[in-house]
Each structure stands twice: as structure tokens, then as C-alpha cells.
N, C-alpha and C positions, 0 to 999 in steps of 0.2 A: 534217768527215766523221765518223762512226759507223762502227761495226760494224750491219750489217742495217738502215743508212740506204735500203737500197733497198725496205724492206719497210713494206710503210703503216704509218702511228702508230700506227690501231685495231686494226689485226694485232700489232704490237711490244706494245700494252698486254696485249692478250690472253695473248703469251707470256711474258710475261717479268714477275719481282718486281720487278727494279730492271734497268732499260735501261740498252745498253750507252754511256758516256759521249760526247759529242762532243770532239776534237781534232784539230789539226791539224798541219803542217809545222814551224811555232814554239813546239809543244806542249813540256812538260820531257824531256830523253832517257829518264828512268826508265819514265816511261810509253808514248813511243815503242818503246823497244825491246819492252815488254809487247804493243803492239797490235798490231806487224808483220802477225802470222796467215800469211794465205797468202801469203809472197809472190811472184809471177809474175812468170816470164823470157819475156823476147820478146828474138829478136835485134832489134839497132838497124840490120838494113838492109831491115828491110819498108816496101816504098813508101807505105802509108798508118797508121806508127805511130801518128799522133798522133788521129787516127781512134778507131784500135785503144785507145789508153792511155783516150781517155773513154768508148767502149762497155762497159769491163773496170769501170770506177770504177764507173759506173751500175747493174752486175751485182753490185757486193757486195765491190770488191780495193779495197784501201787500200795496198797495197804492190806496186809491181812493177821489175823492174831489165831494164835495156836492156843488152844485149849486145853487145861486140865480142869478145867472148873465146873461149872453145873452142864456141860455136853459130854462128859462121861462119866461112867461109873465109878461110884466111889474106892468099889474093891481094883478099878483099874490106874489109879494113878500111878502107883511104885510104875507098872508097864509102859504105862504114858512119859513118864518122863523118861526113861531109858531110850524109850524109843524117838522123843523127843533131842536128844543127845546126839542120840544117832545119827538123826535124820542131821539136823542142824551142823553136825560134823560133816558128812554128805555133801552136802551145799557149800560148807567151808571151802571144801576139796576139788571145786567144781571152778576153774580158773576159765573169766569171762562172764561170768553167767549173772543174768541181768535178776536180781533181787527186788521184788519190794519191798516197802518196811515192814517187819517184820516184829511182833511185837510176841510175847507170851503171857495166857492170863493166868496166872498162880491164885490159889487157895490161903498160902498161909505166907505169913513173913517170910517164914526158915527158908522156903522155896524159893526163893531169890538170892540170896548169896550162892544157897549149893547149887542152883543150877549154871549162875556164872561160873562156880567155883570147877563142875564138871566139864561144861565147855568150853574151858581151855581158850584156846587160842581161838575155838570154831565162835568165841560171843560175839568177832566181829559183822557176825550177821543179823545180832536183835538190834534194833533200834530200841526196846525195851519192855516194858511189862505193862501191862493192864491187870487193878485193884479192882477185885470186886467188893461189891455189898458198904460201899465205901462211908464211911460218918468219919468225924474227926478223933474217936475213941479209937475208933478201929483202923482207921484210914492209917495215923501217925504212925505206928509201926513198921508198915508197908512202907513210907517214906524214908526213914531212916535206914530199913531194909536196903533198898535202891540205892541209897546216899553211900552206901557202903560195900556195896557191891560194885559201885562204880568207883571210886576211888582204888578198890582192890585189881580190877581189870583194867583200868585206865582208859576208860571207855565211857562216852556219851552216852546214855541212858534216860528214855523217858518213862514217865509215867500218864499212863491214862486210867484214872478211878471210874468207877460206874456207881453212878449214882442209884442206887434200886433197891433202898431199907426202907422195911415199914415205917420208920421214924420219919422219915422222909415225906411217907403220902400220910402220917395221919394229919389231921389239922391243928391237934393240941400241941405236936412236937415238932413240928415242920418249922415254923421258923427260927427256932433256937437250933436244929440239928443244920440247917443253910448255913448259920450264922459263923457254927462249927467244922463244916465243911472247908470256909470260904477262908479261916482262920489257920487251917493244914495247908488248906494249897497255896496260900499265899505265902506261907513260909519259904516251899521249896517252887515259888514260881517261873526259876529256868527251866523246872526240868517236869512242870505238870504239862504237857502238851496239848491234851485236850481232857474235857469232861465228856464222858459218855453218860446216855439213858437209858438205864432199863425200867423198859416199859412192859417189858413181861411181867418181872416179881412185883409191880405195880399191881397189875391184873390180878395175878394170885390170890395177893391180899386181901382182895375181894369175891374170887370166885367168877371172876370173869374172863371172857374172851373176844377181843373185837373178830367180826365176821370180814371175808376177804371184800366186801363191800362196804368195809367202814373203816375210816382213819384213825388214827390215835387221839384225834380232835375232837373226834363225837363221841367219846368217851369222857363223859366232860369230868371226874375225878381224877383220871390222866391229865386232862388239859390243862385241870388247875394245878399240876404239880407242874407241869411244863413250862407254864406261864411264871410260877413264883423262883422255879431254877433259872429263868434268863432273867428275870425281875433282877436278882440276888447276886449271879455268877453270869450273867452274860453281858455285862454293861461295856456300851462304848467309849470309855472314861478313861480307858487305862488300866483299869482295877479289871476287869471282867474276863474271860477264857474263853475259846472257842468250844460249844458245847456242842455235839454231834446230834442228827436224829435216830431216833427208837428204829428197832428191827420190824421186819415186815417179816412176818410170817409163814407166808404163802410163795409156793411157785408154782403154779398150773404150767406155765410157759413152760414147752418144749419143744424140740426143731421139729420132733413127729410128729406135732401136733398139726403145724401148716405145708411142711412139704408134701402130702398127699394130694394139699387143696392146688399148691404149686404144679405140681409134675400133672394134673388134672387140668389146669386152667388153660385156655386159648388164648389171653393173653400173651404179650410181645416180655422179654426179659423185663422191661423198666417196667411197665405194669403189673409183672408178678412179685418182681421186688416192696411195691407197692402194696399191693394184695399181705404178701408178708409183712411189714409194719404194721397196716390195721390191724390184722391180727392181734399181733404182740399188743397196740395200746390197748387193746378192746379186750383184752386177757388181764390185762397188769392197770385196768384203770384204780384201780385203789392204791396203791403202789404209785401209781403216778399222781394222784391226786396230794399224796402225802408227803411225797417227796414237794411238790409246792407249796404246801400249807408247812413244813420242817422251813422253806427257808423266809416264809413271810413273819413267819414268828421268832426269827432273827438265829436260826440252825442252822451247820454246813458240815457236811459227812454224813454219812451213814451206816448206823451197823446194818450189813446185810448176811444173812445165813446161804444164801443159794446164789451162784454165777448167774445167773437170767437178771438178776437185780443190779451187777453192776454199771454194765451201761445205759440203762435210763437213769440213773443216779449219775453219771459225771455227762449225760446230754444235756440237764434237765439244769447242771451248774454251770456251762458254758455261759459267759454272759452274752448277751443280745445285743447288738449295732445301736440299737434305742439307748441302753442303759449304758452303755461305755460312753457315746455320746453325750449324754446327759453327764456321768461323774464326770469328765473332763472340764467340760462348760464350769460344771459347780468347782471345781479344785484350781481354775486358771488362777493364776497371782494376781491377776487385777483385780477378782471378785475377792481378796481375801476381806476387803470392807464392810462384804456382805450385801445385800439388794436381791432382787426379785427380778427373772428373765426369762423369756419366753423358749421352751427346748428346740434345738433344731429341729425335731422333727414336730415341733409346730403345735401339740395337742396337749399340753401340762405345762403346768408352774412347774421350776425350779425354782426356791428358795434357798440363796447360799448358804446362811449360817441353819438352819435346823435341818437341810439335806447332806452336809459337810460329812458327818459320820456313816451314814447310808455310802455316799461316794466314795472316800476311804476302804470302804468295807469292798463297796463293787470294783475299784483295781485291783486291788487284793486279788481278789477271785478271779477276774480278767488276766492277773498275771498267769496262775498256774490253770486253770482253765482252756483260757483263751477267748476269745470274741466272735464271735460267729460274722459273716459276712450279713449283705442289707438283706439278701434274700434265701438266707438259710436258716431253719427253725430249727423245733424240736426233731422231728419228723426227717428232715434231712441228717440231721446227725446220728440219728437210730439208726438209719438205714444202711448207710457208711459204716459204721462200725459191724453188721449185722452180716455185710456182704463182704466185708474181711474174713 
């Protein structure tokens, strides 16, 4: 799979300096945890998941996680997993068929052996499970869980914890429950792939809800938890993880919503194509707004709940001809001395040694991404994807 595998090759050349790489399930974790982008929850008791999981792949997700945990009923789990079985057999059975990672979020430890243990031969389709409500009390069992369930299936298994216990947002318990967090996952650090944020059961705790006009930032008891989990766990040192951004809530966006204004309009096709992207950002500006302040505060992925959310989240990670430019310059072997040089495109200091870890991070992302050409932005890659 790619990023924008869904988008012709003579469209993709057109867009892009350097395309986004191809990888897979057995790909290295470094760069798995880079590629996640959007990734989509569906609960695991919809009668035709495995349906659902390759129409989502074919649209552009490379990442989605199946649900038995707080997206359904409690009285429906026994249901949810059978039918999670099911589906996941399904898909086994399904020779060709272009997967994405596929991860499951469980409830309790036991849930992770027996559902390896159920799916048989079909486990070669998770890439693995996502922990909720995660602290190091609670977390470590889940690890061990995993540890063992992979050894038993013979199978690469990750884990992704979600970060989203009271103990977590209060201020008395927060740094000692970081401290114990960072003490779990760094025990089983091949196989924690990414940190997830739930910034919902954040809310909770207090009785809140951000409005579809406001980000998880201007919430500023969210932010300060934001801010002390990359403080903590997102460091570019070697020690740190790739920690995803919080879910967005909201989808107004729907195709009904502008193809009226379309099939109405006098404009010429490329102008109505046009007309449709404002649309879209001017429906999704908060969502958009969020997804840039997720990666200025040093975030990459996203949990999203609704398909309208994933491609401005993997347009919005593309990197930019400015910034690949710039990491390049910064990482040449001759600058490894360190010094200060003017960027090729003429309007910023680069500083070699304190921008070194920024540029590292921007290949990265440039790798499975990819790089936009000089004159292609946001805006153009939304649109390309939209008219696929």
C-alpha cells in the first residue's frame, strides 16, 4: 500500500517531487508508526465489516482499528467478537485483496490471546491491538497479553495504548502516571508502535465538549495534557514514540451537501471542482485547523471516526518542496559541523544543529507521504483525491 495509491500514477507524477513510498504490514516499525495518517474506527459489530474495511483501503485508509470498546455496547461484545472473527476470517479468504493495518481495540487482557487464539490462521490480517485507558498499572498486563499472543501465533503484533485516564489529566497524578506509562512502553519498545490520545475521556472528566469551531488547543486543560505527553513521551532523543492526534468529532461534510451547488453552478468542470474544495475547507475548517496545530506541537496520525476526515489528514502530512528542501540542506554531510545558512528558498535561517531533529523527522514523513511539487499545495491535493 501507499499513501494516494488510490490516485492514478499520471495524477500522483503531476503532484508530487517525490511519491509517497510503498509499504506494508512487515514494513520496519519506524516507519509504520510514521505512515499510520488517518487512522479509522469502525466498531467490530457491523454486519458487513470486511466489506467496509476494503471499500475504506481503496478510498485512501491504510490504517483502521476495529472496536469492541467504548463504540459499543457493553451487552454487545460476546456479538462483536464473533462477528469480528468472522469478518476477519472473511478477509483471510479473500486472496489479493489490498488490506490495511488493521489493528483491534480490546477491553480486557484475556481478549487478546483468545481472539488470536480464535483466529486461527485468519490473525494474519491484524497488525495488532490498540489498549485502552492505558497507565502502567493497567497498561502492563495488556503487554504481556500481546507478548504472548504473539509468540503463540508467530506473528508481528503491535500495540497502540491510548492514553485517556483521569490520572493522566489531573495535575496531582500526572507526572508520576507519565513517568509510569513511559516505564511500560519502554520495556516492550519494538512492539509499542504508536501512543494514541484520547482527548474525549479527557473532556469527560470535566464535563466538557469542544464546539465544531474549536480545536483541542483552545481547550487549554486538554493542551496542558498534550503538551506534558510530548514533553514526557514524545522526545527526539531516541527515548520518545510517535504519539498520534486526538479525534475530531464532527462531520458535516457530505457529497449532498455540494453536488447540488455543483450540478447548479455555470461554471466550466475545473471551476466546479474548485467550488467543491472551498466547500469542503470551509465545512472542515476546524478539523483543518487541528490537524496543523497536531503537527506543530510535534504529532503525526490521527484518530479519525468518519471517512470525510481522512484525506485532509494525509493532504495536510504531505510535505511541502520548502520543507524537504530545507531538511535536505540541514542533513547534507558537509553541514554535519553544524553553521547557520540561508534556505534555498531565500526567507528563513536554517540552523544545522538545533533544526537536525525537525529534518530527520520531515524525511521521515517525506518518505511515506511524499513531497508535493513547487506549485502544488493543500488545496491541490484535496482536490485530486476528491475527484477520484
Amino acid at each position: 500500500m501507499r499513501h494516494f495509491g488510490q490516485i492514478a500514477p499520471e495524477v500522483r507524477k503531476r503532484l508530487f517531487h517525490q511519491e509517497p513510498c510503498e509499504f506494508g504490514a512487515d514494513s520496519p516499525a519506524r516507519l509504520l508508526s510514521a505512515a499510520l495518517g488517518a487512522t479509522l474506527y469502525s466498531p467490530a459489530t457491523r454486519p458487513r465489516l470486511a466489506d467496509d474495511v476494503l471499500k475504506q483501503a481503496a478510498r485512501g485508509v491504510v490504517s483502521m482499528v476495529l472496536c469492541l470498546e467504548d463504540s459499543i455496547d457493553d451487552a454487545d461484545v460476546p456479538a462483536g467478537e464473533e462477528n469480528l472473527v468472522r469478518q476477519l476470517t472473511d478477509l483471510a479468504g479473500r486472496p489479493g485483496a489490498d488490506l490495511p493495518l488493521l489493528f483491534v481495540r480490546v477491553r480486557v487482557p484475556e481478549q487478546i490471546p483468545d481472539l488470536v487464539h480464535r483466529l486461527g490462521p485468519a490473525v494474519r490480517t491484524l497488525s495488532g491491538f490498540v489498549l485502552p485507558k492505558f497507565t502502567q498499572e493497567r497498561g502492563v498486563p495488556f503487554l504481556e497479553a500481546l507478548s504472548a499472543a504473539e509468540a503463540a501465533c508467530g506473528r508481528r503484533l503491535f500495540a497502540m495504548p491510548v492514553l485517556e485516564s483521569p490520572e493522566l489529566l489531573y495535575r496531582e497524578t500526572r507526572v508520576q502516571t507519565l513517568e509510569g506509562i513511559f516505564r511500560a512502553v519502554d520495556k516492550y519498545r519494538d512492539r509499542v508502535l504508536a501512543l494514541r490520545l484520547g482527548v474525549t475521556d479527557f473532556c469527560s472528566s470535566y464535563g466538557l465538549r469542544r464546539g465544531p469551531d474549536m480545536t483541542a488547543y483552545d481547550v487549554q486543560i486538554v493542551a496542558s495534557v498534550i503538551a506534558d505527553v510530548v514533553n514526557m513521551l514524545g522526545r527526539a532523543d531516541g527515548t520518545g514514540f510517535t504519539v498520534t492526534g486526538p479525534v475530531w468529532e464532527y462531520f458535516r461534510v457530505q457529497e449532498r451537501m455540494f453536488k447540488p451547488q455543483l450540478r447548479q453552478s455555470p461554471f466550466l468542470q475545473v471551476q466546479a471542482a474548485e467550488l467543491r474544495t472551498r466547500l469542503i475547507e470551509h465545512a472542515m475548517d476546524g478539523l483543518l485547523r487541528e490537524i496543523s496545530l497536531d503537527q506543530a506541537n510535534g504529532l503525526l496520525g490521527k484518530t479519525c471516526i468518519h471517512p470525510s476526515h481522512v484525506l485532509p489528514v494525509h493532504a495536510l502530512s504531505v510535505v511541502s518542496h520548502e520543507e524537504f528542501s530545507d531538511a535536505q540542506d540541514i542533513l547534507r554531510p558537509e553541514r554535519c559541523g553544524g553553521g547557520v545558512l540561508r534556505s534555498a528558498y531565500t526567507n528563513k535561517m536554517n540552523e544545522v544543529k538545533p533544526h537536525r531533529a525537525w529534518a530527520e523527522r520531515t524525511l521521515l514523513r517525506a518518505e511515506v507521504f511524499g513531497v508535493a511539487n513547487e506549485d502544488i499545495g493543500f488545496v491541490e491535493l484535496l482536490a485530486a483525491g476528491l475527484s477520484d
